[in-house]
C-alpha positions in Angstrom: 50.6 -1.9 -11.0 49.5 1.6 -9.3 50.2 4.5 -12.1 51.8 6.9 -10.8 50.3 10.1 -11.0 51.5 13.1 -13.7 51.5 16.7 -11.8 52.3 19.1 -14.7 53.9 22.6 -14.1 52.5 25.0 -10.7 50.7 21.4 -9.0 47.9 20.7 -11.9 46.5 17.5 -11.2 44.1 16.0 -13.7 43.3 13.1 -11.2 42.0 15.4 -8.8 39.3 17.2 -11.6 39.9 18.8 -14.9 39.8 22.8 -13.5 42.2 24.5 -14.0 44.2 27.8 -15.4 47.0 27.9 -18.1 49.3 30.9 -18.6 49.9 31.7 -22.0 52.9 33.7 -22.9 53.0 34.0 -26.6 52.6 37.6 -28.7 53.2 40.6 -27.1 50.9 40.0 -24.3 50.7 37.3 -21.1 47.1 35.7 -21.0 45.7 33.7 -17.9 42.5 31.5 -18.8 40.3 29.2 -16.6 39.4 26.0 -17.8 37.2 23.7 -16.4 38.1 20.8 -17.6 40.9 18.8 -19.3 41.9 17.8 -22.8 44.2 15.2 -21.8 47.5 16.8 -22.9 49.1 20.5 -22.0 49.4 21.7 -25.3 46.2 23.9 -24.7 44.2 23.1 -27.4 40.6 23.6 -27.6 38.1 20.3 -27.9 34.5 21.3 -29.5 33.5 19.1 -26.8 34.6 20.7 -23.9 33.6 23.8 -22.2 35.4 26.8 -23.7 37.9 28.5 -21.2 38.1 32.2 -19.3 40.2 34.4 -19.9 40.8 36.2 -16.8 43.6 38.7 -17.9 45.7 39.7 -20.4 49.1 41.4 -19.0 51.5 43.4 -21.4 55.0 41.7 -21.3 57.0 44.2 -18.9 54.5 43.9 -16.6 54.5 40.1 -16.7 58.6 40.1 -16.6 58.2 42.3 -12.4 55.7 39.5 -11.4 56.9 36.4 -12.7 60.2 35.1 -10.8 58.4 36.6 -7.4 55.3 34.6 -8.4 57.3 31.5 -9.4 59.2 31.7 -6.2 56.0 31.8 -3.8 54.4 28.9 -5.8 58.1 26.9 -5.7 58.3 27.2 -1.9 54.5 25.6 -1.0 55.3 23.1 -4.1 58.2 21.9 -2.1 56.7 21.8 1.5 53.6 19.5 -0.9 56.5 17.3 -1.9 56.0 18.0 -5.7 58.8 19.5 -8.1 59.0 23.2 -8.7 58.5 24.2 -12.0 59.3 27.0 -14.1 57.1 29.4 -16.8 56.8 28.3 -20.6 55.5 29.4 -23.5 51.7 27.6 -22.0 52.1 27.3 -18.2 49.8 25.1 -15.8 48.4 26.0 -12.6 46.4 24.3 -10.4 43.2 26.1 -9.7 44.3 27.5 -6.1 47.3 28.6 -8.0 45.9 30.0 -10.5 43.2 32.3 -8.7 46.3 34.0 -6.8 48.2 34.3 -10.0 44.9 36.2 -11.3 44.6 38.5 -8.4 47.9 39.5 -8.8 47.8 39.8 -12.2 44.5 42.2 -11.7 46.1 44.4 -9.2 49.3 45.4 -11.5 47.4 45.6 -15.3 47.0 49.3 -15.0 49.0 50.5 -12.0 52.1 52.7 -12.0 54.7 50.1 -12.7 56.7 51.9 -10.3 54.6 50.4 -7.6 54.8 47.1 -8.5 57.3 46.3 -5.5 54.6 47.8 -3.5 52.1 45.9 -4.9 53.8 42.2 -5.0 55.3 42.7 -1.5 51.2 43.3 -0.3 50.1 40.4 -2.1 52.5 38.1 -0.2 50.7 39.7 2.8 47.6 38.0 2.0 46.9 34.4 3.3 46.5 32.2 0.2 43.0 31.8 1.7 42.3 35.5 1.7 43.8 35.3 -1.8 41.1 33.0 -2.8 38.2 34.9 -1.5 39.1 37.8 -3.4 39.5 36.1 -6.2 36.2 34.9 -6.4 34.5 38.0 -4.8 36.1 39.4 -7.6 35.4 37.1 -10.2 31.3 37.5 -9.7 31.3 40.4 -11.2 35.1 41.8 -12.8 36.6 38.6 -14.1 36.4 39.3 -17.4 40.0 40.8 -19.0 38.2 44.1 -20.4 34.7 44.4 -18.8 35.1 45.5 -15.1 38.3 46.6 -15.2 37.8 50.5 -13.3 34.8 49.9 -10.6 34.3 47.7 -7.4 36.3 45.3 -5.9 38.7 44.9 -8.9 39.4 48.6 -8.5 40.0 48.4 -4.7 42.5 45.0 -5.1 45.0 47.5 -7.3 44.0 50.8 -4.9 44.8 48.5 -1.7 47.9 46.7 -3.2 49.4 49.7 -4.7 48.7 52.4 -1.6 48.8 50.6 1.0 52.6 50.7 3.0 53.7 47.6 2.7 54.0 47.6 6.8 50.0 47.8 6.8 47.4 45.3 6.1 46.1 45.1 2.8 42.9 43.6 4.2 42.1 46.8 6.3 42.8 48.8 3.7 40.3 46.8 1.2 37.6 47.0 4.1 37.4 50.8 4.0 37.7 51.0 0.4 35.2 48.9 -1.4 32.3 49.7 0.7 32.9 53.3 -1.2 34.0 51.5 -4.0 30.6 49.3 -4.4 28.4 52.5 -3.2 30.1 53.9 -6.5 29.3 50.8 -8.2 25.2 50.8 -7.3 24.8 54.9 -8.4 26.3 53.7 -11.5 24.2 51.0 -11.9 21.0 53.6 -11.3 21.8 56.0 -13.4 22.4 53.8 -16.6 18.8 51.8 -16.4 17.6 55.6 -15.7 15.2 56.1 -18.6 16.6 59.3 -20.6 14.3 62.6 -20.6 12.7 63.2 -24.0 14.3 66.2 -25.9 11.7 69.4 -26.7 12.0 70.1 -30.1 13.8 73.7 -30.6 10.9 76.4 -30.3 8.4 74.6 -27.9 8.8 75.2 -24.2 
């Protein structure tokens, strides 16, 4: 007898590999992680023998509650067309990995911005192509994908710049083509200047 196979929560499928990204709504913030492999049950428990998860992003709670039904609703609608159930957010959420990296990008793009232009900023994500949302999320990812370090330079910078600025009648792509080759020139000037030795001081008196 076949078993039948056991898709948990935004189309996680263990058969298909163990990577994956879990949501974790507990505290007072919203976490997204990356794990690369699978413990066997979806309580989110860590397994010495397993490689350690990402985090990717921690999100304070209000901005969590302008993302989430829009993002649930986006997810739901390809879920269906797949055939699977649509599923909901809990307390620890599953995502399949395609899932998750959107989830992340969006989750990037609103951590800081006016939350006034969040509408603006979910309305331009849905203008990406999930496979345009996957390319950013790994361009991204390469060097910004860690929840503190990265935050304010390059490409993570120009994902919130683009989503949030950009009319949502325009193309967020054009409008993250202009800006991170600025955004990256920033990036390598920076990058100069801190392994830039520091100029010895002359003691007070010498010249």
């Amino acid at each position: 007898m076949t078993r039948r196979r056991q898709i948990y929560d935004f189309g996680f499928d263990p058969s298909q590999g163990g990577h994956h990204f879990e949501l974790s709504d507990e505290g007072e913030s919203v976490t997204l992680v990356e794990w690369f492999a699978w413990n066997g049950s979806d309580r989110g428990e860590e397994e010495p023998l397993l490689p350690a998860p990402e985090p990717k992003v921690h999100l304070d709670r209000y901005r969590w509650s302008r993302i989430a039904a829009a993002v649930a609703d986006e997810f739901n609608v390809r879920l269906r067309r797949a055939g699977l159930r649509p599923a909901t957010w809990k307390t620890r959420t599953l995502l399949a990995p395609h899932f998750g990296k959107e989830l992340a990008l969006l989750m990037w793009a609103v951590e800081d911005v006016d939350p006034s232009l969040i509408p603006n900023v979910i309305a331009n994500w849905r203008g990406f192509a999930p496979e345009e949302r996957w390319w950013l999320y790994t361009t991204i990812n390469a060097t910004a994908g860690h929840p503190e370090h990265g935050k304010d330079r390059g490409w993570r910078k120009a994902i919130r710049i683009a989503l949030a600025e950009n009319p949502t009648e325009g193309t967020p792509s054009s409008a993250l083509r202009e800006l991170a080759p600025l955004l990256e020139a920033q990036e390598r000037r920076s990058r100069r200047e801190r392994r830039r030795p520091e100029q010895p001081r002359l003691p007070l008196g010498e010249s």
